[in-house]
N, C-alpha and C positions, 0 to 999 in steps of 0.2 A: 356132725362133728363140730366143735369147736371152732371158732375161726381164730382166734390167739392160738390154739392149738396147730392146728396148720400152718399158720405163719409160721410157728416155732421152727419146725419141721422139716419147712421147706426151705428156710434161711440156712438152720442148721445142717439141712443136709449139702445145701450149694457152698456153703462155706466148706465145709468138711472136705467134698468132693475137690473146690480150690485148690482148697491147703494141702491137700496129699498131694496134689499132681505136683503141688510146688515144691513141694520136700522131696518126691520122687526124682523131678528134672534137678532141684538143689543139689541132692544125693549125688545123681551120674554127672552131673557137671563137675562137682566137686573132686569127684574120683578120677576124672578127667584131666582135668588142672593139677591134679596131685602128682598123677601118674607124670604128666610134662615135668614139674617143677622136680620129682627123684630124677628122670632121665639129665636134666642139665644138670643138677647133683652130682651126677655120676660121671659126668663129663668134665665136671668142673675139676672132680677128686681125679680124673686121669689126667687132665692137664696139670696137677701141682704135682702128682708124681712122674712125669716128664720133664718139669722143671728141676726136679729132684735128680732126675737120671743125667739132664744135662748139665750140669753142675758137678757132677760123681762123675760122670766120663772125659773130664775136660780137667778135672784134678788127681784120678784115683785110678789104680789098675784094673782092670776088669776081676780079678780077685777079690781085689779088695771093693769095688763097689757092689760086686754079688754080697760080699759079708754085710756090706754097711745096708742093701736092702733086707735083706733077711733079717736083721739087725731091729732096723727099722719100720717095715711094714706086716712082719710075720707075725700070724695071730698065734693066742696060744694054744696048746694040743686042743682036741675035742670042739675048739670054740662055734665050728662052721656045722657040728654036726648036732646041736644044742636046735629043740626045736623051741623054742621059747623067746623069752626079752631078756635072760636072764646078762647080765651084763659080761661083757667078752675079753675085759683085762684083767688083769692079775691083781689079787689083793680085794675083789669087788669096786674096782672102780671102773669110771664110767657111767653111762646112764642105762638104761632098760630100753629109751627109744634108739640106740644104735643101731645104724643100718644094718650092721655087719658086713661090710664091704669086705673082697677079698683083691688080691692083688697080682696081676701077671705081668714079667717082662722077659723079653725076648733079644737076643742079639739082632743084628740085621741079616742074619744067615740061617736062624728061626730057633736057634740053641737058647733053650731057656736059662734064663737067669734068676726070677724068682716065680716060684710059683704055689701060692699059698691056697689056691683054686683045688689045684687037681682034677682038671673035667676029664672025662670020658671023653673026648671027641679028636679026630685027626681032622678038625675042616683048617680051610687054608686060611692064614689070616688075612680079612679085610677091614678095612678101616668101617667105624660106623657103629648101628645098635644089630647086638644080637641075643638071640635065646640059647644058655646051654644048660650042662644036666650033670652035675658033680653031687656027689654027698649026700644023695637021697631028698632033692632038692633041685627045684629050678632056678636057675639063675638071671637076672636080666646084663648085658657085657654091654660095654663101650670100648672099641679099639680104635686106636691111632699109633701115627708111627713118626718118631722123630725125625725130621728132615734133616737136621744137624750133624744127629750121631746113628741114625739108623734105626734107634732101637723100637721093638716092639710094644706097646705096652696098653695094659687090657686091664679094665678096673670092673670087678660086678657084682653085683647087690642081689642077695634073695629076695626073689618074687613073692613070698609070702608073707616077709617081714613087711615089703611094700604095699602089699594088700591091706595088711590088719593095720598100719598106721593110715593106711588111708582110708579106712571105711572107720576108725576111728576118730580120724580129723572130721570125714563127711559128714559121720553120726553128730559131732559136737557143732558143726552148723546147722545141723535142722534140728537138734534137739530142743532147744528156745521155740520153735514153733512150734512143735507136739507139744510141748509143757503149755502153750499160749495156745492153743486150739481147745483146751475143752472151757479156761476161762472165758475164750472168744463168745463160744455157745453160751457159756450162761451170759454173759455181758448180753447176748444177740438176743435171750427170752427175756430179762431182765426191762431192755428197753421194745421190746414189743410189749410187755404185760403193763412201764408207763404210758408206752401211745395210744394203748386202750384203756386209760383210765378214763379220761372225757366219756367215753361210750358206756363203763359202768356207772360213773356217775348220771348220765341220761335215762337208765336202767332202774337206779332207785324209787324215783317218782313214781315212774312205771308200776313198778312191783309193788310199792304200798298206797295206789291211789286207788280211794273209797269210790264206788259207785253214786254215792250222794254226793261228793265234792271234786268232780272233773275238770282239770283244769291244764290249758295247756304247760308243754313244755317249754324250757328256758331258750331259748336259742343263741343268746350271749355267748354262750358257754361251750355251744356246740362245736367240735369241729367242722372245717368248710367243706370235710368229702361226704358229710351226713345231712347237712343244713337241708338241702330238699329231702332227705327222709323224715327229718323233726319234722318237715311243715308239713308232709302229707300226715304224719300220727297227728300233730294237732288238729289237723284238720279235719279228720277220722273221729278224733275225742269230741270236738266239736258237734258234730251230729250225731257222735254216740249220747253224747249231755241233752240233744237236744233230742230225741225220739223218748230217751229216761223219763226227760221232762214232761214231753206229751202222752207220756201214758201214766205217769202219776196225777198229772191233770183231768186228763181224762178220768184215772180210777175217781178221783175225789168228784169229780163236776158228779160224774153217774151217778155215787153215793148219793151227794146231795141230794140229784135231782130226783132217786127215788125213796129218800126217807120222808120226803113231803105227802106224797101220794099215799103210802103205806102207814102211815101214821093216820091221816084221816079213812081209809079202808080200814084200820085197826080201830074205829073208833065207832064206824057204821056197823061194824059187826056186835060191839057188843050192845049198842042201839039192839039190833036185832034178835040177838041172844035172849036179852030180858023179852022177850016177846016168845020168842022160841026156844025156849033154855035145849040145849045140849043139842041142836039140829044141824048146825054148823058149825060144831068143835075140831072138825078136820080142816075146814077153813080157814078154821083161826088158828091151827098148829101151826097151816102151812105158811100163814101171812107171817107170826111171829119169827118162824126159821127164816123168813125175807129181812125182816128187820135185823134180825141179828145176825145176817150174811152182811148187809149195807154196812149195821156200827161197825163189823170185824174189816170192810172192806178201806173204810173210813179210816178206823186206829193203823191197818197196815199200811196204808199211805201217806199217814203221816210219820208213824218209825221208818218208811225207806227212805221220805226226807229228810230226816231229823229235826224237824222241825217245832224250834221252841226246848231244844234239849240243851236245858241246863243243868247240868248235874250237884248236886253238892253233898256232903258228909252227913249221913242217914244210920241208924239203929238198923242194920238186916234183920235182926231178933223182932225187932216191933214191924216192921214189913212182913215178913212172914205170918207172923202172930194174925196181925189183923185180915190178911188173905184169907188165911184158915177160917175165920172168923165169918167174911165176907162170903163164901160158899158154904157154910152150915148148913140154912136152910136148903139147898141143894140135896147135900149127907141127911138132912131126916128127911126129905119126901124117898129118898132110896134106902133107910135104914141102914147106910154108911155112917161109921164111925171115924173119924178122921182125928189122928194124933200128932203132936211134934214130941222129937226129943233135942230138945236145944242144948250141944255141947260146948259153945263156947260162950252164954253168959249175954254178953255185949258184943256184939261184932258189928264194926263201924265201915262202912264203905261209902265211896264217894260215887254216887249214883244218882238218877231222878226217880223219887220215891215212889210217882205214880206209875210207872212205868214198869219199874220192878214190881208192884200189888200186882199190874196186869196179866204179867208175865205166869208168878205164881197164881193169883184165879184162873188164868186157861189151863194148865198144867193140872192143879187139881181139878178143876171142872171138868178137863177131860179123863183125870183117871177117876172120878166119881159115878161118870158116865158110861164106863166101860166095866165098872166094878160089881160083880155080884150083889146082890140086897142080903145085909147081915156080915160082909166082910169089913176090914179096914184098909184106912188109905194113910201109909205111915210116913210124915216128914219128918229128916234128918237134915239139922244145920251142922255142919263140920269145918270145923277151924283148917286149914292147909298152908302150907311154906306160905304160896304165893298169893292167898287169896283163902276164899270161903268156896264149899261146897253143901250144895242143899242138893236132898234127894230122896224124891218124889218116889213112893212104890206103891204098887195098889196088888190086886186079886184077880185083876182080869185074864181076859185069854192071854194077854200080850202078843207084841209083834214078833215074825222072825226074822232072825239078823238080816238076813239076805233082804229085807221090805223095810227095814228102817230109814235108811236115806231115800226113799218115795214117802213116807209114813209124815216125812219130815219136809216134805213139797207142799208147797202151794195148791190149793183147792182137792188135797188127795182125802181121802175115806178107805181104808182095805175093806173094810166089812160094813156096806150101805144095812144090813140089818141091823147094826145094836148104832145107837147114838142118832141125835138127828142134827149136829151139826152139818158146818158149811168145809170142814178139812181145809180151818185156817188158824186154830188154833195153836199147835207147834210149832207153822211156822212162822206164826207171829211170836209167842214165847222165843224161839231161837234166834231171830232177828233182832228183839232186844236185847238183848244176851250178847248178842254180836258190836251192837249198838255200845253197850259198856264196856267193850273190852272182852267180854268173856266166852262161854261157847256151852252148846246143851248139846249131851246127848243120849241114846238110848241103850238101857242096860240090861240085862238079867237079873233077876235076883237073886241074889248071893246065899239063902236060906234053903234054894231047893224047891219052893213053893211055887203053882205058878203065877204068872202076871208079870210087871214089865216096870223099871225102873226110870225114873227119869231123874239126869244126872246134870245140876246147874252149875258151871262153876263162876264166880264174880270175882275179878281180882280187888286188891283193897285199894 
């Protein structure tokens, strides 16, 4: 799994976890405090309506200050039985957040005077907070009693309307953190995918560094929780560069050391020959297949180093051409015909010339070698978006798919009976291929016939 993935993840999920518990405690705190702040509300409004009564009993007859509350604090018909915000005065005014307060007062002998309540309940009156049940509706009450004038007087708020303003206020406190919780998370992958930018720019080198040119990593650049991981890959590259080294040294010293021997063994033999003509022609097949294992082992070690690869702006048309050319005589000792159909003319790429001839003579050399005596061996140059393709088809058995990337190994042969190479010819052809930029592979032939296609592509 990813590790910027996981980090994502795990941030995001610890944040999430966070933020909810804080909006949850936010929430019931909120409702909390709300719930306090309607109770002194409610306390508050009974106290001005006792200022009210004291005032009216101290000027007005007890008639007439039952008229002047009723007057004064009586809602209108229906209002208390409204389950809604819908506003509670006449004419629609007022606002929708109205508590709906309702209003009780009492003589000091418990004879009601106004009572716009109507509860169900005979309980005795005591001063304080209580719960009562009028109108198909719970109510929350505050009672007190005038020390002055005696009177009763009981102020109460439905408990519903207290709920839904309050889990409406609570809502619009945590609402700002929901809304800022899923930006949080992007913000949170956002700066985990910049803190591992250093790690993919470390990454790049990595991923496109050639096996011929190893070279450590930057550690400038590095962050300081990686600096002993950089050093140990450098240090890793380092002896990976350096075993590369010694066995491309070693491939080329061996080469050397045995094209010397083999060339004067190739030279005593035919000493001998003219003395013995045809006595020792197995010997000499065999010496020649040494030699031309040693050149092939030689050219492959210098294309894995690249060594001396200068490329520059080449005719493919006349590189092909003279390949073809260059294995002929190969096609008449096997009474192979070998053709090009050149479709684009001039095609110009930026390549090393001898390099690409090489590629094309092993390519046909090996499918002239695997090709029936009397067939052809047909080359197509083909113009493409990106580049040129050349491709190679001959008559032979060909390979099956499932054996081509082995066919395309190092030292491989599928069939030790036909050819007598060394099974280093493709993948020397592929490696310069690789070498420019481009890539060989093997194909079917597209006509139905059988035998085996070989497909070059060279960018331009």
């Amino acid at each position: 799994m990813s590790l910027t993935r996981t980090l994502i993840l795990l941030v995001a999920s610890i944040v999430m976890l966070i933020a909810s518990a804080a909006a949850t405690w936010s929430y019931i705190e909120s409702n909390h405090e709300l719930e306090e702040l309607f109770d002194a509300e409610l306390a508050q409004s009974t106290r001005v309506v006792q200022g009210l009564v004291q005032h009216l009993a101290t000027t007005q007859s007890s008639e007439a200050l039952a008229g002047i509350l009723r007057e004064t604090l009586q809602l209108p018909d229906g209002a208390l039985e409204e389950g809604d915000y819908d506003e509670i005065l006449p004419d629609g005014t007022g606002h929708k957040y109205e508590k709906k307060l309702a209003f009780e007062v009492w003589t000091a002998t418990g004879t009601p005077v106004l009572d716009t309540l109507s509860a169900n309940d005979d309980q005795t009156l005591t001063p304080g907070y209580a719960w009562s049940e009028a109108t198909g509706f719970q109510w929350r009450t505050f009672t007190l009693q005038d020390p002055k004038t005696g009177y009763w007087i009981r102020t109460a708020q439905r408990e519903d309307i207290r709920q839904e303003l309050s889990q409406e206020l609570a809502m619009s406190n945590i609402l700002p953190l929901l809304v800022a919780l899923p930006l949080l998370v992007i913000a949170v992958a956002f700066a985990i995918q910049v803190g591992f930018r250093p790690l993919r720019k470390l990454e790049q080198p990595i991923r496109h560094m050639d096996p011929e040119s190893i070279h450590p990593l930057d550690t400038q650049h590095a962050p300081k929780e990686v600096t002993g991981l950089v050093g140990a890959v450098n240090g890793l590259l380092k002896r990976l560069d350096d075993a590369l080294e010694r066995e491309r040294r070693f491939s080329a010293d061996a080469a050397h050391e045995l094209r010397t021997p083999l060339t004067a063994l190739r030279l005593n033999l035919e000493k001998i020959d003219d003395k013995y003509p045809g006595e020792f022609s197995e010997l000499t097949a065999s010496v020649d297949r040494m030699v031309h294992l040693v050149e092939q082992m030689l050219l492959l070690s210098r294309v894995d180093s690249g060594a001396g690869f200068n490329p520059g702006d080449h005719n493919l048309s006349d590189i092909v051409t003279q390949s073809i050319a260059d294995v002929s005589p190969l096609a008449l000792q096997k009474q192979i015909e070998p053709s090009l159909d050149d479709q684009t003319g001039h095609a110009t790429i930026r390549c090393q010339a001898a390099l690409i001839n090489t590629l094309m003579r092993s390519v046909l050399a090996n499918a002239i070698q695997y090709s029936p005596a009397g067939t052809c061996v047909d080359t197509r140059l083909q113009r493409l978006e990106n580049g040129y393709r050349i491709l190679v088809c001959d008559q032979g058995p060909g390979i099956p798919e499932a054996s081509r990337d082995k066919a395309l190994g190092r030292f491989s042969r599928l069939d030790q009976r036909l050819g007598s190479g060394a099974g280093l010819g493709l993948a020397i052809a592929r490696r310069i291929a690789e070498l420019h930029g481009g890539a060989l592979d093997l194909l079917d032939r597209q006509d139905g016939q059988p035998g085996l296609c070989v497909s070059i592509w060279l960018p331009e």
